[in-house]
C-alpha positions as CSV (number, residue, x, y, z in Angstrom):
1,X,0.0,0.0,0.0
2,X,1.3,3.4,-0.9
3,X,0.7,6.4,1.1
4,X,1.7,9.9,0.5
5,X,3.4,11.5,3.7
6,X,2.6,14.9,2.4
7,X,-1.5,13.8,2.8
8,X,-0.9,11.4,5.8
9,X,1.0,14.2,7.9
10,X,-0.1,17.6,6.6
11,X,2.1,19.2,9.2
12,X,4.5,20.4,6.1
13,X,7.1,18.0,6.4
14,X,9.7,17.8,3.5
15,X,8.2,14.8,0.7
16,X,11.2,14.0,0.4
17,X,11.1,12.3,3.9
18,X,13.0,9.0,4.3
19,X,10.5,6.4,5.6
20,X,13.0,5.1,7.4
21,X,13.3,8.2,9.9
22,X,9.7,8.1,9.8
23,X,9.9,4.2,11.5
24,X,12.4,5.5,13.5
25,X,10.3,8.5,14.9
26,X,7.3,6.5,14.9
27,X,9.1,3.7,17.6
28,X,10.7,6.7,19.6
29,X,7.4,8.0,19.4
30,X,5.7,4.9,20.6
31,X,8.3,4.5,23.8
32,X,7.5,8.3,25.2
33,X,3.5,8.5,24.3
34,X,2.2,5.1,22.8
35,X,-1.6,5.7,22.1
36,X,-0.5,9.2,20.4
37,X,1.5,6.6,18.1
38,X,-1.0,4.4,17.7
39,X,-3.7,7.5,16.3
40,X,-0.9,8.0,14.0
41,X,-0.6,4.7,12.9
42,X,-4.8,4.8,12.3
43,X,-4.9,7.6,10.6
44,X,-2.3,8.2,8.5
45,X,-1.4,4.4,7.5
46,X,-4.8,3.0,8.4
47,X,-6.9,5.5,6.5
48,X,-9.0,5.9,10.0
49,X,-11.4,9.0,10.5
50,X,-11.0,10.5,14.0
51,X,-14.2,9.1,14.6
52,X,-13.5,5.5,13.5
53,X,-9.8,6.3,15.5
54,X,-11.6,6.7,18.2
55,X,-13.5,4.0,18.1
56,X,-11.1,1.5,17.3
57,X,-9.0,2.5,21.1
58,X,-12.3,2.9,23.0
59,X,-11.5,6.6,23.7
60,X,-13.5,9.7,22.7
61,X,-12.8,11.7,19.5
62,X,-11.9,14.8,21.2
63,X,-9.0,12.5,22.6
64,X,-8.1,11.3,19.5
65,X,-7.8,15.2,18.1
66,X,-5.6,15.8,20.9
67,X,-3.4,12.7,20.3
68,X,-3.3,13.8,16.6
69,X,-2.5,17.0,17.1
70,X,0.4,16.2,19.9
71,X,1.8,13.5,18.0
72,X,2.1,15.6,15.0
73,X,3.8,18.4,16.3
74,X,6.1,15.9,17.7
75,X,7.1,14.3,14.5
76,X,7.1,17.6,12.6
77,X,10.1,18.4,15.2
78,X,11.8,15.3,15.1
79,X,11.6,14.8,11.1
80,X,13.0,18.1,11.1
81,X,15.9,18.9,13.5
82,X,19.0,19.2,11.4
């Protein structure tokens, strides 16, 4: 399955990303805040709503907004530290 970072994480992070700092973010990610990881994961891999997100971890969709929005702020500044 093919999915384009610049849709899955429309936090403006350079296309040109390597996926494989975007593992690595996504498991550093996953030790410090897991289910902010797993939203990512949902959404931007799983093709999740924030509704269906939120279904999917029992948790309310206001939750999962907040998740989504911490855990791409996070990877915004990890994917682009120099």
């Amino acid at each position: 399955m093919t999915v384009q970072l610049d849709v899955a994480l429309t936090v403006g992070i350079d296309t040109r990303l390597d996926l494989v700092s975007l593992d690595d973010a996504l498991k550093q990610l996953t030790t410090i805040a897991e289910r902010p990881a797993r939203v990512v994961e949902l959404r931007s891999f799983g093709g999740l709503t924030v509704e269906e997100t939120a279904a999917v971890l029992d948790i309310a969709p206001a939750t999962v907004k907040r998740h989504w929005a911490f855990a791409r702020a996070w990877l915004h500044r990890e994917l682009n530290v120099a």
